[in-house]
Each structure stands twice: as structure tokens, then as C-alpha cells.
C-alpha positions as CSV (number, residue, x, y, z in Angstrom):
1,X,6.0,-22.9,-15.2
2,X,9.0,-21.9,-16.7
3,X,10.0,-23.3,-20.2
4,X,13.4,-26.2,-20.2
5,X,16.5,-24.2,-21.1
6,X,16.9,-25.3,-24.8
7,X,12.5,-24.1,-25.7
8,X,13.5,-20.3,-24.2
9,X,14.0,-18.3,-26.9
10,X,13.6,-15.0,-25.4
11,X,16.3,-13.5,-22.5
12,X,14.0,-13.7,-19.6
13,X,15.6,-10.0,-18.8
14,X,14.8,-7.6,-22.0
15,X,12.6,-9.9,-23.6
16,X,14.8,-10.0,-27.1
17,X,15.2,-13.0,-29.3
18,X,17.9,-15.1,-28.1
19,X,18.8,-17.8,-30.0
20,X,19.1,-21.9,-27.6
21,X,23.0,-22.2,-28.0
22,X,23.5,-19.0,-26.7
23,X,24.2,-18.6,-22.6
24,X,24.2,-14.4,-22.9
25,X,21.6,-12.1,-24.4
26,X,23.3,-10.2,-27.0
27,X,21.1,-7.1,-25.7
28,X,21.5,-6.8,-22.5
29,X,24.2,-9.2,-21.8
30,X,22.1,-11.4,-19.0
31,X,23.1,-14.6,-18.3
32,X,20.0,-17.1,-19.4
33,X,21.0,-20.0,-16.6
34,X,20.8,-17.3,-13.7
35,X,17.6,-15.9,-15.7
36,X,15.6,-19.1,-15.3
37,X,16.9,-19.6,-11.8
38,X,15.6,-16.3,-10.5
39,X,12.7,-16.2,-13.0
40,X,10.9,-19.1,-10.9
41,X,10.7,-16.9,-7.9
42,X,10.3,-13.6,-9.3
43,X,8.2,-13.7,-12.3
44,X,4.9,-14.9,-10.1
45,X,5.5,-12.1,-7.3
46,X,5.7,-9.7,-9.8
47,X,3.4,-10.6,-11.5
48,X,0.8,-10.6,-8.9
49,X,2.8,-7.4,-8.3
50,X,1.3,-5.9,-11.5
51,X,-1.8,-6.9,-11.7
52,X,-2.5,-5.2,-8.4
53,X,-0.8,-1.6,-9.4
54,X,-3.1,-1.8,-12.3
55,X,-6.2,-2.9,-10.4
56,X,-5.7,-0.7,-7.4
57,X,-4.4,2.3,-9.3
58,X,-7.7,1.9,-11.6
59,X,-10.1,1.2,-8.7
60,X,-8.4,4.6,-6.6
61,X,-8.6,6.9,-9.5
62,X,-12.1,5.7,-10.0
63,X,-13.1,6.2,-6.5
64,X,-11.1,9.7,-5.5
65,X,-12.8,11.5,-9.3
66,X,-16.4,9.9,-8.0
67,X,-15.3,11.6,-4.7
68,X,-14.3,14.6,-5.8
69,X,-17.3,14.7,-8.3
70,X,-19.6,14.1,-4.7
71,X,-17.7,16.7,-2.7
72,X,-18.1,19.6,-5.5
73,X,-22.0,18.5,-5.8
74,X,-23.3,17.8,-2.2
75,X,-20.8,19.5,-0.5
76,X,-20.4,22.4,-2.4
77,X,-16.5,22.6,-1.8
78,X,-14.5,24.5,-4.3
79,X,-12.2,22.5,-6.6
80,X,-9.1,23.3,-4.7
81,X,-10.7,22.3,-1.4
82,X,-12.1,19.0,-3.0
83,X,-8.6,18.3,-4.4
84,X,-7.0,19.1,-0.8
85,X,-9.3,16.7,0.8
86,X,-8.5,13.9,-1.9
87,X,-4.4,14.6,-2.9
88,X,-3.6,11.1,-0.9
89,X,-5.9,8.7,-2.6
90,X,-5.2,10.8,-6.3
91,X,-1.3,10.5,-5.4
92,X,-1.4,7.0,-4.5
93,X,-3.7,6.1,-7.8
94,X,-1.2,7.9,-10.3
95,X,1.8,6.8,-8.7
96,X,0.6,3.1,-8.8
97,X,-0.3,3.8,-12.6
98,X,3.0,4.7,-13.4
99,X,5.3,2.4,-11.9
100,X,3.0,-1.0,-13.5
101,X,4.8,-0.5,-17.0
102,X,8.5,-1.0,-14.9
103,X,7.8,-3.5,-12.5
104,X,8.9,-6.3,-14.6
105,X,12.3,-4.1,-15.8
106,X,12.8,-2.8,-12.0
107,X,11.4,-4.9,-9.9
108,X,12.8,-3.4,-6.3
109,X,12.5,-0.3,-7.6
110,X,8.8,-0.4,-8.1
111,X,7.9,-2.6,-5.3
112,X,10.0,-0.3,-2.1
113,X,8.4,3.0,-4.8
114,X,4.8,1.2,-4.4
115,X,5.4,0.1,-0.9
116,X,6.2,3.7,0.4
117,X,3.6,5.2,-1.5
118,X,1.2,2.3,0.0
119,X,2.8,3.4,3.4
120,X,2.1,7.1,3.1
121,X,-1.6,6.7,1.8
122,X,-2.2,4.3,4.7
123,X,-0.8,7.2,7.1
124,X,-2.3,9.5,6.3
125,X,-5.3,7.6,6.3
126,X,-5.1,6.4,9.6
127,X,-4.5,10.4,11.1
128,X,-8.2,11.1,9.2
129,X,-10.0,8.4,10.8
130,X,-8.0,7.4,13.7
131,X,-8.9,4.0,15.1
132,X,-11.7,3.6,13.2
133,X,-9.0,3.1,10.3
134,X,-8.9,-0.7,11.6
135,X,-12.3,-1.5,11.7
136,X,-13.6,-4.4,9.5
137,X,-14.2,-3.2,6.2
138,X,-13.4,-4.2,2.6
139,X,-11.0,-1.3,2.5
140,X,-9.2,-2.8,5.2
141,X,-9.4,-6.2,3.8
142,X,-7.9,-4.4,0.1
143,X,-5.0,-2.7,2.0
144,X,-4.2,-5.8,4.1
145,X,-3.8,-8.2,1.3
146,X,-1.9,-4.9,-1.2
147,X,0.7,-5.0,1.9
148,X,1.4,-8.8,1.8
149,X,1.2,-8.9,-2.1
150,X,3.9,-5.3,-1.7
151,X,6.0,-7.6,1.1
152,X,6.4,-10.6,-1.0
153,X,7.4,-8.5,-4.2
154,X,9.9,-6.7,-1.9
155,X,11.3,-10.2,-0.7
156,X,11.5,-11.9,-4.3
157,X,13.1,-8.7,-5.6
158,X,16.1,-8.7,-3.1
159,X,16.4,-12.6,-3.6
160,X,16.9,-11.7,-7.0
161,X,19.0,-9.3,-6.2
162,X,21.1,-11.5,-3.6
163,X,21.2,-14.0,-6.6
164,X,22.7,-12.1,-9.7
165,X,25.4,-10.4,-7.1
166,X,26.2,-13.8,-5.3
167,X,26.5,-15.4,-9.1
168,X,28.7,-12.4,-10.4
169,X,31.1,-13.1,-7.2
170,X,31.6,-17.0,-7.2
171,X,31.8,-17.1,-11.1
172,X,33.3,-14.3,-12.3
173,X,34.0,-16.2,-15.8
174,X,29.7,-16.6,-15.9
175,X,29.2,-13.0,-15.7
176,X,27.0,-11.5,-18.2
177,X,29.0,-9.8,-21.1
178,X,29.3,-6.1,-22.4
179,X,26.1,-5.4,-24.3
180,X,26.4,-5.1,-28.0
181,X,25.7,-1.8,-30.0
């Protein structure tokens, strides 16, 4: 639940003190009506959004250094083979880990940037295992409901989007101001 107009004290944007009486952040220059509009759709898809690049970056760097730690100890592959064998899930882990701390600031840049990187794991998974990619598991289950949660972040983003370019258009007195040195 979003906070009435005249209790939000913080631009919903940059997150700097903002005083009621004021429309514009003096920071960034964001417009605190169209803030709160977009906030009501945005914030909970990204945060969901965030919580699952932080569990699922965790839980995949987790899982590929227990694999690698297997495949150098039963398997007795060399460290570059092991690390050959594992690049996808490592690639996918640290770039999930890196774009949490901007999904908030860039929200449609992180969620396509996750997406993709969601896209090429799942690829390259799929040519590994073939059709037994699809069969019931709980990694299956994980990457189905990573994909909706990636699709709904990807469709409140470009609402938002839609929104602050639609409200810069039709009231070109409202737009935001010149940030402030």
C-alpha cells in the first residue's frame, strides 16, 4: 500500500527527502503525482523481481560451486573442464547477483538483462538434456515460475515506461524539472 500524497516524504524515484508541498524532487527532478501512480504497479513486480535475483542468484552459485566441487572429486575433471561444463549456471548466478542492486533504479533494464540471461541459461540447458529438460522436476517448477515473475516485471516496467512518456507529452507544463547541483 502506497502512502496518501501529503505522508510521502521521500521521491519514490531516488529515494531523497522530499519535503509534502513539493510536486518535484529537487534530486532527480521526478514528478511525485506520476511517482505514486506508477509506484502502485511497479514497486510489487519489482519487488518480487528482486527477491528472486537474490534468491536464485544465491541458490545457483550455491549449486554450480557444490557441482564443480563434485565434478573435481568424483569425476576427476580438471578445473578448466569442471568450469567448461558449469560456465551457464555460474554466468547466470553472477549475472543475477549483479543486476538485484539496480532493479529498483532500472527497472527494464534489469528485467529484459535478467530475462535474456534467464533465456540463454534455459537454452543451453535444454541442448544438454534435450526433452528430458521438460520433465517434471522442481527445477522445472523454479524456472517456470522465474519466467512469469521475469514476464510480469518486463510488463510493469514498460507500463511505467508508457506512463512517464505519455505524461511528459499531454502535460508538458507537469514535466519533471532540471535536477539541481
Amino acid at each position: 500500500m502506497l502512502p496518501k500524497k501529503e505522508l510521502n516524504t521521500t521521491c519514490l524515484r531516488c529515494k531523497a527527502d522530499m519535503p509534502p508541498s513539493e510536486r518535484y524532487c529537487s534530486k532527480c527532478g521526478a514528478d511525485r503525482e506520476l511517482e505514486l501512480s506508477i509506484a502502485g504497479d511497479l514497486d510489487p513486480a519489482i519487488a518480487s523481481l528482486r527477491r528472486w535475483l537474490a534468491v536464485l542468484g544465491g541458490i545457483s552459485l550455491l549449486l554450480t560451486w557444490l557441482l564443480y566441487s563434485d565434478l573435481r572429486r568424483f569425476a576427476h575433471l580438471s578445473s578448466g573442464d569442471a568450469i567448461r561444463a558449469l560456465w551457464p549456471g555460474f554466468t547466470l548466478a553472477v549475472g543475477l547477483l549483479v543486476l538485484f542492486p539496480f532493479a529498483r533504479r532500472f527497472p527494464l533494464v534489469v528485467s529484459v538483462s535478467a530475462f535474456v540471461l534467464f533465456a540463454i541459461e534455459w537454452s543451453v540447458t535444454i541442448h544438454r538434456l534435450g526433452i528430458h529438460a521438460f520433465e517434471p522436476s522442481p527445477g522445472l517448477a523454479i524456472h517456470a515460475v522465474f519466467c512469469i515473475v521475469l514476464v510480469v516485471a518486463v510488463r510493469s516496467a514498460w507500463r511505467a515506461r508508457q506512463l512517464r512518456a505519455r505524461a511528459a507529452k499531454d502535460f508538458p507544463s507537469a514535466v519533471a524539472r532540471e535536477k539541481t547541483a
